[in-house]
C-alpha positions in Angstrom: 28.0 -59.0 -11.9 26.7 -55.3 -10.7 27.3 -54.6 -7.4 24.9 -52.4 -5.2 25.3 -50.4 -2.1 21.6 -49.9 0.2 21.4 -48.1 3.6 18.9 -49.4 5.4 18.0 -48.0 8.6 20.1 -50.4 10.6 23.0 -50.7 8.2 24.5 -50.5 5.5 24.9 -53.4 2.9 26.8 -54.3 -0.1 24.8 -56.8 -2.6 26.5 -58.4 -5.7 23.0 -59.1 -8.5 22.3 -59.1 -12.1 19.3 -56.9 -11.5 17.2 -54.6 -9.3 13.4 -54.4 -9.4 11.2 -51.9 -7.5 7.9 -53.7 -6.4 4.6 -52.9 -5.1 3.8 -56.3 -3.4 5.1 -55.9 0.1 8.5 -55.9 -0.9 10.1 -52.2 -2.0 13.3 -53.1 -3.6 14.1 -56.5 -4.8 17.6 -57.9 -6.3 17.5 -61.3 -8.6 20.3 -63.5 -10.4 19.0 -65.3 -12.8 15.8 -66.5 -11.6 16.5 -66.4 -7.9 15.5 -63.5 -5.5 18.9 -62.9 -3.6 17.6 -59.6 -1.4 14.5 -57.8 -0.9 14.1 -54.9 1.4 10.9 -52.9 2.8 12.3 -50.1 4.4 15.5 -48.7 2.8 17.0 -45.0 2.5 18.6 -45.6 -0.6 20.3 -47.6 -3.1 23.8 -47.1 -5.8 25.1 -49.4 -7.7 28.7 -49.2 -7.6 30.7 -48.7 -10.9 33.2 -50.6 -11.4 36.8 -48.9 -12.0 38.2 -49.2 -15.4 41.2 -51.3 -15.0 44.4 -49.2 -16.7 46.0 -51.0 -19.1 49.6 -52.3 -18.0 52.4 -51.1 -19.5 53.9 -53.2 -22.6 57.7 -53.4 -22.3 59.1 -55.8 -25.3 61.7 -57.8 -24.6 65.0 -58.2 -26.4 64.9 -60.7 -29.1 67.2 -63.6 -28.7 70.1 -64.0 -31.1 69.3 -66.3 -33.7 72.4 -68.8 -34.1 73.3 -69.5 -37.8 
């Protein structure tokens, strides 16, 4: 799930959606997941959605094989 950074004028906050909408109807900046509204803010300064790191693969170190018994 994306995660977004917004300043508002008071703070700053940290919001985990599956999507952001700009609106028109009251409400600037609106985040939903699935269906549900999760924030909504009026007054913001701005908004980045944070990228997630790539995650580096971890080495691959083979072990010894076993001696097979005859």
């Amino acid at each position: 799930m994306p995660t977004f950074k917004v300043r508002t004028y008071e703070e700053h906050v940290t919001i985990e959606a599956d999507s952001i909408e700009y609106c028109l109807d009251g409400i600037s900046l609106r985040f939903t997941t699935g269906d549900k509204i999760t924030a909504g803010f009026s007054r913001y300064l701005w908004v980045q959605e944070v990228k997630a790191e790539p995650v580096a693969d971890a080495p691959v170190t083979e072990e010894p094989a076993e001696p097979v018994s005859e």
